[in-house]
N, C-alpha and C positions, 0 to 999 in steps of 0.2 A: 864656830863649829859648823862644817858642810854636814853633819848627817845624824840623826839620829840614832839610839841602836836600841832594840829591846835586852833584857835581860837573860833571853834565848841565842839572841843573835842574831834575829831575824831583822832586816833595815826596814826602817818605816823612811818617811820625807823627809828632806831637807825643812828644817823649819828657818829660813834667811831667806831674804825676799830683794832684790836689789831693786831700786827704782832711780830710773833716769829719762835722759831728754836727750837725742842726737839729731844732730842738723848737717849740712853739709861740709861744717867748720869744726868740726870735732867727734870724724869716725872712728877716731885712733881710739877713743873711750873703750869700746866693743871689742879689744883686748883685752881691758881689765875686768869683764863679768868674772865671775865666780861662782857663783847660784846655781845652783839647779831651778830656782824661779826668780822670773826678773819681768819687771814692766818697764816695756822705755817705749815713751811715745818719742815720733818722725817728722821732720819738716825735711823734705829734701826738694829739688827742682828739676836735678838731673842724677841718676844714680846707673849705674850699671856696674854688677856684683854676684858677687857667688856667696849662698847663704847655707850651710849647714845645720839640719834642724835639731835642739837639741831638748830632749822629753817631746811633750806635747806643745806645738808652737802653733801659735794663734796668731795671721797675720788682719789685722783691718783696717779699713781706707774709710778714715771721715771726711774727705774733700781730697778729690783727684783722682788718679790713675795708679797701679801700681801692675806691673807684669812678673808673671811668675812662670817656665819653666821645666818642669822633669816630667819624668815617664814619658816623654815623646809628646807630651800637649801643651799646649801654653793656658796660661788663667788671667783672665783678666779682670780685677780686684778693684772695682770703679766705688763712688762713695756707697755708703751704706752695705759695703760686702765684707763677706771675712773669708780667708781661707783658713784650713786645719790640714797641718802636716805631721808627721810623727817621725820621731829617728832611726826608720826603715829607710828612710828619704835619705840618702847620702848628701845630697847636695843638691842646690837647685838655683836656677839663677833669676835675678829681679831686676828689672828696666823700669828706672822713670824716667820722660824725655820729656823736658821743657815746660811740666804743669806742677806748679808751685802746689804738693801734695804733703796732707796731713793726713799719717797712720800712726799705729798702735802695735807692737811686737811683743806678745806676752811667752813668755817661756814658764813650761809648767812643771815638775818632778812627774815623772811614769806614776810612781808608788802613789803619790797623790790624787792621781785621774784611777787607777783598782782601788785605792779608800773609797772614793766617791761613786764609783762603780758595784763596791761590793755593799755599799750600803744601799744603792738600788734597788740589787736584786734580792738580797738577803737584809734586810730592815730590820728583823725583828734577831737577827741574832748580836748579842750584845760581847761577845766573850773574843769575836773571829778575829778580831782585827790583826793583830800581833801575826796570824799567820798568813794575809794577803799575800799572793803573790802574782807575778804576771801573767798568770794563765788566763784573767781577765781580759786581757787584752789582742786582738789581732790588728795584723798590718792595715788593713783595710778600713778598721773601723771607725779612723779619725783622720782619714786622705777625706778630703769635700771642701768644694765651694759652696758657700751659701751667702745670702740676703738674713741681715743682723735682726732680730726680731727686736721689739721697741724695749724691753727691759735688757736686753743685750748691747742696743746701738746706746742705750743710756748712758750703762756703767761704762763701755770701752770710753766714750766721751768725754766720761768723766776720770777716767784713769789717766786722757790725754794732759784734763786740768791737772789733773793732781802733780803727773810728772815734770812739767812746764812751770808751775809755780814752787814746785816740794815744800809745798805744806803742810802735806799729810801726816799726822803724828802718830798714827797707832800703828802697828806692824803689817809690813807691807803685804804682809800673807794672808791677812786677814782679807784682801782683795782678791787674792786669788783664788781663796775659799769662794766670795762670792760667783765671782765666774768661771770654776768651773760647777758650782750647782746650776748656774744659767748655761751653761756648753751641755750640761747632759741633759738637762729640760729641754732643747732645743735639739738636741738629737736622741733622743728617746726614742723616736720611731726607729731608728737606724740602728739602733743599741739593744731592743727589743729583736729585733729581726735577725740578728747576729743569735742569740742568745736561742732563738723560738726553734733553729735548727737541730734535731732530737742525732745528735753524735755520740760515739762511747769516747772519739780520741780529739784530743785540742787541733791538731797537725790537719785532722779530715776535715771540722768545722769551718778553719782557716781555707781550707782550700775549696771547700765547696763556696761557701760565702764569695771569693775573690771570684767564683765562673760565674754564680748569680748578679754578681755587680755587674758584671761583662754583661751581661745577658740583656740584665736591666739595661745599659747602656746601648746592646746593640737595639732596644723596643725604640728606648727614647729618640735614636737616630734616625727610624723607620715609620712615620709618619703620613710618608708622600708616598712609602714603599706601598709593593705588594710581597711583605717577606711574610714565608712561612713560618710556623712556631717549629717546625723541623730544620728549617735553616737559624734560625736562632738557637736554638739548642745545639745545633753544630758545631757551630761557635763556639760556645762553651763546654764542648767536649763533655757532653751530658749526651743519651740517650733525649728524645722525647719526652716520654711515659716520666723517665727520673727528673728533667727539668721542671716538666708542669709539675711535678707531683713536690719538690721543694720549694721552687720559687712560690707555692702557695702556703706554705709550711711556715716560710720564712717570714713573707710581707702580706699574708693574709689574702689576697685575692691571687687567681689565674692571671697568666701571663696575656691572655688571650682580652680580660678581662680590663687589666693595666692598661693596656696598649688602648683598645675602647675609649677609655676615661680618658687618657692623656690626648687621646684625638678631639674628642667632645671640650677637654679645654682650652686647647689650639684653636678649635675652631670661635671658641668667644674672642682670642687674640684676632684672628683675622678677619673677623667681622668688625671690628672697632678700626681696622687700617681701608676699610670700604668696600670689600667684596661682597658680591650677594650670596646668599646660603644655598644657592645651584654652584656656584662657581668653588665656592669652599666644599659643598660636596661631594664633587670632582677631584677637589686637591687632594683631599683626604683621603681618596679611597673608597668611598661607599660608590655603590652600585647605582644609588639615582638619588633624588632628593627625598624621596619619598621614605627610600629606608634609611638616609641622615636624621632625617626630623622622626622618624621611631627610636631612631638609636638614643639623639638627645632628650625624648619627653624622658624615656626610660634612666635614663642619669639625670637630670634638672627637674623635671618633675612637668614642665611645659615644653608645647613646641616652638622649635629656635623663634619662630614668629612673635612669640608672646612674650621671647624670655629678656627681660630686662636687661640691659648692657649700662 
């Protein structure tokens, strides 16, 4: 049975979980999925392919390299990373060359990640479930790279063993259950932030959300810059006054404010590769050292001189 149904009509998850093992000698397999959830761990060496993402897909690299493709960037999925793609993503293409890599490809039901989301936000109602629907969900909210946190890089690990030996006797969904309560612990801030924006219509949230991501991306690329928070809001086809006023909304501090912090932890990176704290605070932008070392007592609580590395 692919689906469940309520006695409304309303579909809840797939409750059928596939689990496998693909290696270079047996892609043909990745035909016969059927699930809307499936766990197959990866040993390949050389791969280049076009990958389709189907619900919520979860790609992660326990040893090697893995490259990924769409919206015009590439991602690079080294060990201990994951990507999160969602089936807004048409298509996307994945390069391994020549580095004997072991990942994880978890495919998850949509309906399953709003369960998991709607008990999030609403915990204490007991009766809702039956009538979940996608309006949980935006395109944006589960596109990201990230660094596996240690109860995350655990269970993928272990999902690796489990598909490699198939030993595992109890239903394989029972796994997925686990990760995805570990995928929304782990993006909670992001999930929050989505949610914190006060919209009458889903369509506006969605769209305002995807200019803030923009935004956020153009602070994090502007480092070395001198950009304005007016040319960053240009960007994102926001006014000023309306960008500060959400991007604070959203992720709790000013844009102005982000940008600050993200400098102040750039700058611990750069001092560990052997630059002096005049030379870092030149790179960064501040005005002399004098006003670097106020900036960071004010965020670390000492000045850089003092502050442990």
């Amino acid at each position: 049975m692919r689906q469940n149904k309520t006695t409304s009509g309303n579909s809840l998850y797939s409750g059928n979980c596939e689990i496998l093992h693909v290696n270079d000698n047996n892609c043909n397999i990745l035909e016969k999925i059927k699930s809307e959830n499936c766990i197959m761990s990866t040993l390949s060496t050389s791969l280049e392919s076009e990958l389709r993402p189907k619900g919520l897909a979860l790609k992660f690299t326990a040893e090697g390299l893995e490259t990924y493709w769409f919206q015009k960037k590439h991602f690079h999925v080294s060990s201990g990373k994951y990507l999160l793609v969602n089936e807004t993503i048409p298509a996307m293409d994945v390069v391994i060359k020549g580095v004997p890599t072991w990942g994880m490809c978890v495919d998850i039901d949509m309906q399953l990640v709003n369960d998991a989301l709607y008990q999030l936000l609403y915990p204490d109602d007991l009766d809702g479930y039956n009538s979940i629907s996608r309006f949980l969900l935006s395109p944006e909210l589960f596109v990201r790279e990230a660094v596996a946190g240690a109860q995350l890089k655990s269970l993928l690990n272990k999902f690796i063993s489990i598909s490699v030996s198939k030993e595992y006797k109890a239903p394989g969904l029972e796994l997925i259950y686990e990760l995805i309560t570990l995928l929304i612990q782990e993006n909670r801030e992001m999930v929050s932030s989505y949610y914190s924006l006060q919209t009458s219509k889903l369509s506006t949230r969605q769209e305002l959300f995807r200019r803030l991501l923009l935004g956020k991306e153009v602070l994090d690329d502007s480092l070395f810059t001198d950009l304005s928070m007016k040319q960053v809001a240009e960007a994102c086809c926001l006014s000023e006054f309306r960008f500060y006023r959400l991007f604070k909304q959203c992720f709790g501090h000013s844009p102005y404010n982000y940008l600050f912090k993200k400098r102040i932890e750039k700058s611990m990176e750069m001092k560990k590769q052997g630059l002096s704290w005049s030379e870092i605070a030149y790179t960064l932008n501040f005005t002399d050292l004098a006003a670097f070392s106020k900036s960071f007592k004010k965020i670390k609580g000492l000045p850089p001189s003092r502050y442990p590395l």
